[in-house]
C-alpha positions as CSV (number, residue, x, y, z in Angstrom):
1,X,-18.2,-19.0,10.0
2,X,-16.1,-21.0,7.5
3,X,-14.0,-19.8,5.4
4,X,-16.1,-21.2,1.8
5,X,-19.1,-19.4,3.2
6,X,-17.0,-15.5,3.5
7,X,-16.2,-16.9,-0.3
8,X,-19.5,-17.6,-1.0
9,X,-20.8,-14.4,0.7
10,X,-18.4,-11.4,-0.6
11,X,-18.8,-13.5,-4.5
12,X,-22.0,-12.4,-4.2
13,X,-21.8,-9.2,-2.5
14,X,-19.6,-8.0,-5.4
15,X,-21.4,-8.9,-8.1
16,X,-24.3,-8.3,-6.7
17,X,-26.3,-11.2,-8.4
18,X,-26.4,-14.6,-7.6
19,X,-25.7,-15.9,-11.5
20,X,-22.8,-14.7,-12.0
21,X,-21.7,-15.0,-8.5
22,X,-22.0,-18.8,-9.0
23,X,-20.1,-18.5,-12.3
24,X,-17.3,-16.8,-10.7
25,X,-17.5,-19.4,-8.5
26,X,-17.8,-22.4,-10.4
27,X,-20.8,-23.8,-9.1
28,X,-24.3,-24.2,-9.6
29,X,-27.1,-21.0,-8.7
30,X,-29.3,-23.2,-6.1
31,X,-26.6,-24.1,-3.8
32,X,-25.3,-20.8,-3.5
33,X,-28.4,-19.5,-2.5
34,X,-28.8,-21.8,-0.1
35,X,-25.4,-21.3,1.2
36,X,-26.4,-17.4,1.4
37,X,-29.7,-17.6,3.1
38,X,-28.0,-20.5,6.0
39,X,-25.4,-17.7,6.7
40,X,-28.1,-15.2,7.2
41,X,-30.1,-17.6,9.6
42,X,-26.8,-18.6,11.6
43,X,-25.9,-15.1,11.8
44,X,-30.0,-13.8,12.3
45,X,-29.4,-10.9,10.3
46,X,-30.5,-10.2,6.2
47,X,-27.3,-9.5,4.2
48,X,-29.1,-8.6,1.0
49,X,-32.3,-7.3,-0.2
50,X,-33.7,-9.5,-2.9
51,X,-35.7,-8.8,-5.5
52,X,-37.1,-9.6,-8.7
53,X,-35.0,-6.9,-10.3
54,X,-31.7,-6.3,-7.6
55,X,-29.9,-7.6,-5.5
56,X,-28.3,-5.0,-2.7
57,X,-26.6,-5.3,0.0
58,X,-27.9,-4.4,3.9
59,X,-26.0,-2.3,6.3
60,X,-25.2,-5.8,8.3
61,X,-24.1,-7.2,4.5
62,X,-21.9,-4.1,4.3
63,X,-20.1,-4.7,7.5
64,X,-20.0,-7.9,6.5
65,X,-18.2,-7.4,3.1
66,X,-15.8,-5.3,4.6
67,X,-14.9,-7.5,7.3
68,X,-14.5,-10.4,5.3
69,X,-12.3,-9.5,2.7
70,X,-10.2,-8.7,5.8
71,X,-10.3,-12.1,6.7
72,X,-10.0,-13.6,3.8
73,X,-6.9,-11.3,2.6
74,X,-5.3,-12.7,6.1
75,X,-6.3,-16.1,5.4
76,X,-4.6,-16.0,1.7
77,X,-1.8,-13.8,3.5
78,X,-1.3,-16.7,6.3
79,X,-1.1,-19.4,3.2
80,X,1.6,-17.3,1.3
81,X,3.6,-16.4,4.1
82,X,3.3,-20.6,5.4
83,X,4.5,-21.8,1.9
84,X,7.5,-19.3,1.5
85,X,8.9,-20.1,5.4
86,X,9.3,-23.3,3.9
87,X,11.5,-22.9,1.1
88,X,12.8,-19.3,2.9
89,X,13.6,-18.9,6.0
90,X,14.4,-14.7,5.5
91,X,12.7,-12.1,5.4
92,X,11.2,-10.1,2.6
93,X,11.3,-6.6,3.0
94,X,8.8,-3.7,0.5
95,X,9.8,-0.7,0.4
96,X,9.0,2.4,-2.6
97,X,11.4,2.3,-5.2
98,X,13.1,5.8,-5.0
99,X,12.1,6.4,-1.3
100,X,13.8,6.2,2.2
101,X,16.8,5.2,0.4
102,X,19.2,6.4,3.4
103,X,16.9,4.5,6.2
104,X,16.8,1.7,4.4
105,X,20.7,0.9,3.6
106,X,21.1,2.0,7.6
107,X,18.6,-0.9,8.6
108,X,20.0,-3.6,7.1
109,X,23.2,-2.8,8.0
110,X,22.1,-2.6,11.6
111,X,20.1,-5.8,11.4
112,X,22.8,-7.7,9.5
113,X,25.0,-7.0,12.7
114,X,22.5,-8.6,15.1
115,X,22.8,-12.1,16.2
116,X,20.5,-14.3,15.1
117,X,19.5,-12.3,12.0
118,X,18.9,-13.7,8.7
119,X,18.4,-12.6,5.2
120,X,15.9,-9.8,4.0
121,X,15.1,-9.8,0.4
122,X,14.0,-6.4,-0.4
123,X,11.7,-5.7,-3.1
124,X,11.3,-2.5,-4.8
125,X,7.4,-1.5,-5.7
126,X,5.8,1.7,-7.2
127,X,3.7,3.9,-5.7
128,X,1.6,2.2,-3.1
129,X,2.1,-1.3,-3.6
130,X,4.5,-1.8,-0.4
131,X,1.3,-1.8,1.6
132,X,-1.0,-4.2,-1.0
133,X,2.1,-6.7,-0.8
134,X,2.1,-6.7,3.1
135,X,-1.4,-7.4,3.4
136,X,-1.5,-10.1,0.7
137,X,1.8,-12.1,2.6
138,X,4.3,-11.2,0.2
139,X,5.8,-9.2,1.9
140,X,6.8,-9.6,5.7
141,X,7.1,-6.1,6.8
142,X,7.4,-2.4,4.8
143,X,8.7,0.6,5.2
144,X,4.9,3.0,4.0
145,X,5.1,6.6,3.9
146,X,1.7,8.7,6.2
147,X,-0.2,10.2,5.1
148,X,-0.2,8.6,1.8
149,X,-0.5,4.9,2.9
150,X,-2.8,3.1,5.1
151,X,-2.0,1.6,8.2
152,X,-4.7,0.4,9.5
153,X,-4.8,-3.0,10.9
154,X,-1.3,-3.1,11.1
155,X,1.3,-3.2,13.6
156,X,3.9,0.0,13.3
157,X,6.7,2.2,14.7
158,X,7.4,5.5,13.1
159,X,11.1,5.9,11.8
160,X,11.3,9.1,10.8
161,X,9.3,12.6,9.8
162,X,10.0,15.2,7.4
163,X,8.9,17.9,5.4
164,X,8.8,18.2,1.8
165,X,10.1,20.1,-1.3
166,X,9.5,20.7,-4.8
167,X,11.8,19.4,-7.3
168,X,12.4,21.7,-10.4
169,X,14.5,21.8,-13.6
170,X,17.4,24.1,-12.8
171,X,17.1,27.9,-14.4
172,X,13.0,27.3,-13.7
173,X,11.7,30.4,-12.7
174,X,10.5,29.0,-8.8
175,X,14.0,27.9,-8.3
176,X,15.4,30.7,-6.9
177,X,12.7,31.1,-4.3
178,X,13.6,30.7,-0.9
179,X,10.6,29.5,-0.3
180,X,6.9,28.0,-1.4
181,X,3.3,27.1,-0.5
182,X,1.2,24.6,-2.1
183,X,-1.1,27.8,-3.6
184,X,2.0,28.7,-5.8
185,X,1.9,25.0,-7.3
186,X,-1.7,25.3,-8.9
187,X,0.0,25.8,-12.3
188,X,2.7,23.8,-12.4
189,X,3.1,20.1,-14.6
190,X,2.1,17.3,-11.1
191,X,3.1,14.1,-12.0
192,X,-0.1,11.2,-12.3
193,X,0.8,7.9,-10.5
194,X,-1.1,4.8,-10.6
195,X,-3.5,3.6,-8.7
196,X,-3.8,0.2,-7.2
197,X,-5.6,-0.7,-10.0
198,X,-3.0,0.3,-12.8
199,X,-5.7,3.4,-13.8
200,X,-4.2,6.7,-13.8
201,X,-6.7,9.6,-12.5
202,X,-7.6,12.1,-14.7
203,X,-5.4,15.3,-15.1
204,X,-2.8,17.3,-16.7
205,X,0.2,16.0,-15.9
206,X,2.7,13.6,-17.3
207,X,1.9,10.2,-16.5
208,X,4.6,8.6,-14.2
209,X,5.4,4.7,-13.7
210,X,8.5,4.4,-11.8
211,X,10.9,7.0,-9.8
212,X,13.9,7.0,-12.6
213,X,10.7,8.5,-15.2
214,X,10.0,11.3,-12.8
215,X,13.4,12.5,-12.3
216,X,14.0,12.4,-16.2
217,X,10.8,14.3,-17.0
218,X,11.8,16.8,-14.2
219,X,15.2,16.9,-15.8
220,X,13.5,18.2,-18.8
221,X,11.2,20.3,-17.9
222,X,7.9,18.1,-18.6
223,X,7.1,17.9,-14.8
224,X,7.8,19.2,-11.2
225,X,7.5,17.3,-8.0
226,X,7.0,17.3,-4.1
227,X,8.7,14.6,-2.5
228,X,10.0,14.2,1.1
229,X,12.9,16.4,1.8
230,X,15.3,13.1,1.4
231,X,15.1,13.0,-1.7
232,X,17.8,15.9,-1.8
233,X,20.4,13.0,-1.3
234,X,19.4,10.9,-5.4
235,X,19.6,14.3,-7.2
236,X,22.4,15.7,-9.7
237,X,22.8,19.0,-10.5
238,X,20.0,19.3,-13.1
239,X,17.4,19.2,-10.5
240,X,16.7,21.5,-7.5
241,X,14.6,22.1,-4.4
242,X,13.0,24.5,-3.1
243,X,11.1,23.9,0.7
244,X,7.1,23.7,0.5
245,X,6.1,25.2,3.8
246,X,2.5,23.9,4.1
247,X,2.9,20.8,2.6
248,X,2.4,18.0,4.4
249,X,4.9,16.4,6.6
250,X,5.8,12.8,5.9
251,X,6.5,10.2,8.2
252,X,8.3,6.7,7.4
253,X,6.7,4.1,9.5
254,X,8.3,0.0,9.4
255,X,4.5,-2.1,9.6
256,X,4.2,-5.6,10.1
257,X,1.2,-8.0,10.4
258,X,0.0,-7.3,14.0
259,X,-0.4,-11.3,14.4
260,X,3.0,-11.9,13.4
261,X,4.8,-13.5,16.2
262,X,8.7,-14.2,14.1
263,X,11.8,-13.2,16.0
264,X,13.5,-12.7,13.1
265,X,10.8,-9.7,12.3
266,X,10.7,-8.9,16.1
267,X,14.4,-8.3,15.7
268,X,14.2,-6.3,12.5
269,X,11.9,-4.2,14.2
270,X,14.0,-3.3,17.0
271,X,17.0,-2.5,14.9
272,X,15.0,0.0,13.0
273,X,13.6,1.5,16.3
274,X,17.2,2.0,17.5
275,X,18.4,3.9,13.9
């Protein structure tokens, strides 16, 4: 399967309908239909149902879409990656703005010590975009956070797991509590983050861009939080914590494309395996 036909194929399977597929595309109806139904005959399975009215996809054109925007992420990734070795020969490192601060400064200390090492650029995303620029090339390895991100396809070795705890404004009535469960949070100002797509769900809370915001609006009283229990270490004395018992416990994983076969990423790896 060539790469122009997964093109041709997931255009379609995303708009579902073949005219403005070939206007995405910038080519002409025929040929693209054409191109469709020799995929389907090569393959001997129907990726969409036709008719007058639709166009839908099959269950083999489902599998199909899935798997080849995989394939076609790695092929863009493989392009980005090839084009930046050649002008670069570091590394670039994503990691969440605001989060595993302490592992982070500790791994590139120890990889800076290694022979053989070279430079890491690091680069500082919001919520959730460590693991977009990964997957795209952009990034050569992450540090992502389970069970928030995704790992799947991906090579990974956990660095670290730890529980979590609700940052308040100090003198808020929860922060003397020893203690609390997620049932005591119902009520309480959650921030809204992002999502990939730069839409924020629907809800109550404050809407939050960047780490710095959600400290500020904590600060203040507009917001509360549960973070990972490092995040103790950024705080000042206008902000406390309080331990969230049944929250979920978070683990920092580094991840790396699993095809990857640089030493210079093999040798970050190890150094953050020996932290």
């Amino acid at each position: 399967m060539e790469t122009r036909e997964l093109r041709y194929f997931v255009a379609v399977a995303e708009e579902l309908h073949f005219g403005r597929a070939a206007q995405r595309l910038g080519m002409a109806q025929p040929p693209l239909s054409r191109a469709i139904s020799q995929l389907e005959r090569r393959l001997g399975v129907q990726l969409f149902h036709r008719t007058s009215r639709a166009v839908t996809l099959t269950e083999p054109g489902t599998v199909l879409l899935r798997e080849g925007r995989a394939a076609l992420d790695a092929v863009e990734a493989a392009e980005r990656r090839t084009r930046r070795a050649s002008v670069n020969p570091g590394l670039v490192l994503a990691s969440k703005a605001g989060a595993s601060g302490e592992i982070l400064a500790k791994l590139l200390d120890a990889y800076a010590a290694e022979p053989g090492s070279v430079p890491v650029d690091v680069v500082l995303c919001g919520v959730g975009q460590q693991e977009g620029m990964l997957r795209d090339g952009r990034a050569d390895v992450a540090l992502l956070h389970l069970p928030f991100d995704s790992t799947a396809g991906l090579d990974v070795e956990e660095l670290n797991t730890e529980p979590q705890v609700l940052l308040l404004p100090s003198g808020h009535p929860l922060s003397t509590r020893p203690s609390l469960r997620m049932s005591d949070l119902s009520d309480l100002a959650m921030p809204r983050w992002p999502d990939v797509d730069g839409v924020y769900p629907d809800g109550d809370g404050p809407e939050v861009r960047d780490h710095t915001q959600l400290l500020q609006l904590i600060t203040l009283g507009r917001a509360v939080a549960v973070l990972p229990e490092s995040a103790r270490s950024q705080l000042g004395d206008t902000i406390v914590t309080v331990p969230v018992l049944d929250a979920p416990l978070v683990t920092t994983v580094i991840a790396w494309p699993p095809h990857s076969r640089s030493r210079a990423l093999a040798g970050l790896v190890m150094a953050a395996t020996r932290l």
